[in-house]
Structures are given as structure tokens and as C-alpha cells.
C-alpha positions as CSV (number, residue, x, y, z in Angstrom):
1,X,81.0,80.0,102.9
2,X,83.3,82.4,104.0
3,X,82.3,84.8,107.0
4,X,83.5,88.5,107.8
5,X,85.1,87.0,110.5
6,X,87.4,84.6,108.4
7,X,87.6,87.5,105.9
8,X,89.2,90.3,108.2
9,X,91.9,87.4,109.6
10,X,93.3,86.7,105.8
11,X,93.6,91.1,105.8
12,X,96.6,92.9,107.5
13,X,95.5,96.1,106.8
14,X,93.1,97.5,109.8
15,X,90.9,99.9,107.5
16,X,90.5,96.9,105.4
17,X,89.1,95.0,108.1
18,X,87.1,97.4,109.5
19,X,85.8,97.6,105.9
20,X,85.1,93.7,105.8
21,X,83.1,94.2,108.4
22,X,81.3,97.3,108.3
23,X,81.5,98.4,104.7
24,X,78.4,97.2,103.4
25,X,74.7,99.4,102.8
26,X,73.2,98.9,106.2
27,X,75.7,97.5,108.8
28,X,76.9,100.9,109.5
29,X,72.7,101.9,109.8
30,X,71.9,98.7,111.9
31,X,74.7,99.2,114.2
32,X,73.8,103.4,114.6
33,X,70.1,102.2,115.4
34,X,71.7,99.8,118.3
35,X,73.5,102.8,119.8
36,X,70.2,103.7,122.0
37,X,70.2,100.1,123.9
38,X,68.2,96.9,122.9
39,X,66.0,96.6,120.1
40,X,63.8,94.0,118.6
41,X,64.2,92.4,115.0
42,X,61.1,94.2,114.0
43,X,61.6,97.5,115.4
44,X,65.5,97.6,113.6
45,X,63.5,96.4,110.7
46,X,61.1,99.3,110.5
47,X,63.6,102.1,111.3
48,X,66.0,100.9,108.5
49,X,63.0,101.2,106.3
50,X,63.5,98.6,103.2
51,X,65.8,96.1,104.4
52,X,64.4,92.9,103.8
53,X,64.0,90.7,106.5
54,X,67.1,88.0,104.9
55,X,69.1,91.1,105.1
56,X,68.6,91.9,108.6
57,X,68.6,88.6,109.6
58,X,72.2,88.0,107.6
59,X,73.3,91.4,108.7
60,X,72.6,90.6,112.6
61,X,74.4,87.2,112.5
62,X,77.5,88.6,111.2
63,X,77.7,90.9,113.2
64,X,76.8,88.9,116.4
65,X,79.7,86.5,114.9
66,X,81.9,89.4,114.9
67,X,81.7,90.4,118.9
68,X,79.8,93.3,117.7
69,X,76.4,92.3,118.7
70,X,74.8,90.5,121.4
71,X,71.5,88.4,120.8
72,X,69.2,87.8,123.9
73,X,66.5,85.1,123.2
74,X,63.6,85.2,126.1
75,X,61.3,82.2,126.9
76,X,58.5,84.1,126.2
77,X,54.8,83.1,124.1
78,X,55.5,84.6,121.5
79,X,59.0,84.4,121.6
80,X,60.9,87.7,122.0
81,X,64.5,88.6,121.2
82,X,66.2,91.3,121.9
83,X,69.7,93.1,120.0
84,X,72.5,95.1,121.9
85,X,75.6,96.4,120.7
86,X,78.4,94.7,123.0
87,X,81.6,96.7,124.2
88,X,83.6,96.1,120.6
89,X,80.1,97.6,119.0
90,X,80.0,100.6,121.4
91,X,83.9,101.4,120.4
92,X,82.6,101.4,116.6
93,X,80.7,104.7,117.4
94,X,82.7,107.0,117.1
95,X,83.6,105.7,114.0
96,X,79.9,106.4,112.7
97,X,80.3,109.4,113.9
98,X,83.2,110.7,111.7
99,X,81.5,109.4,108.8
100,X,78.5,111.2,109.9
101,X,80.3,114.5,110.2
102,X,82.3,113.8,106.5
103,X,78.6,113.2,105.0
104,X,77.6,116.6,106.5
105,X,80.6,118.4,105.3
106,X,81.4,116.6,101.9
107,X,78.0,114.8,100.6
């Protein structure tokens, strides 16, 4: 199977790679509900509402495969993990936030 990754590097076109990787229902939502610093698996689960687990789970990996995303495991009983948005994921905010402002204005 063929990741985001290996789909923005066949794609010249920078809007269409930021569209690869960002362009789906709730990448855009995970990545806005990072902004505020780490967050566990079930507490991105119950802000995004009805995201199935498989989703989340698919959505984090890609975007931890991308550089967007940075997973921190602990050696805890029960085990605890923990989701951060790295430098590249900080730099996508500002992005969110013009699509914000054009759902405000146009939607």
C-alpha cells in the first residue's frame, strides 16, 4: 500500500501535496486538536466526536509518517501514549487557520 508520504513525492505541485496529506475529513480536525500540546488517543478520540477508533489510529500513523506528529510511548501499567504536533505540524497552523477564517466568511 501506498502511504501519503510516497503519494506527495510522485506530486510536483505543493497544494497538491499539501492536499495528499491533509485533505481528508479529520486530519485537518486531529491536527487543530494537537495545537494545545500533548494529547492521549482517547482524549483526541472523544473531542473529534465519531471518528472510529481505525480511523484515528490510521489517521495518527500517517501523520506521524509524515514528520507531522510525534508519538511518545511511556512504560507505564496501563500503558500510556501521548501525541504532539512536531515543528512541520506547528508550521501547518496557520494553514487551519485560513481555512478557518474562509469557513467563517464563505460557508
Amino acid at each position: 500500500m501506498i502511504t501519503a508520504v510516497e503519494r506527495c513525492e510522485e506530486v510536483a505541485c505543493p497544494i497538491a501535496k499539501t492536499a495528499i496529506l491533509i485533505g481528508d475529513r479529520w486530519t485537518p480536525l486531529i491536527v487543530r486538536d494537537l495545537q494545545a500540546g500533548s494529547v492521549r488517543f482517547g482524549e483526541l478520540q472523544r473531542s473529534l466526536g465519531s471518528i472510529s477508533p481505525k480511523t484515528l489510529a490510521d489517521r495518527l500513523r500517517r501523520l506521524e509518517e509524515a514528520g507531522i506528529v510525534d508519538r511518545t510511548c511511556y512504560a507505564e501499567m496501563p500503558p500510556r501514549v501521548e501525541y504532539q504536533l512536531t515543528d512541520k505540524g506547528h508550521a501547518l497552523l496557520p494553514v487551519l487557520e485560513s481555512m478557518r477564517l474562509y469557513g467563517e466568511r464563505w460557508l
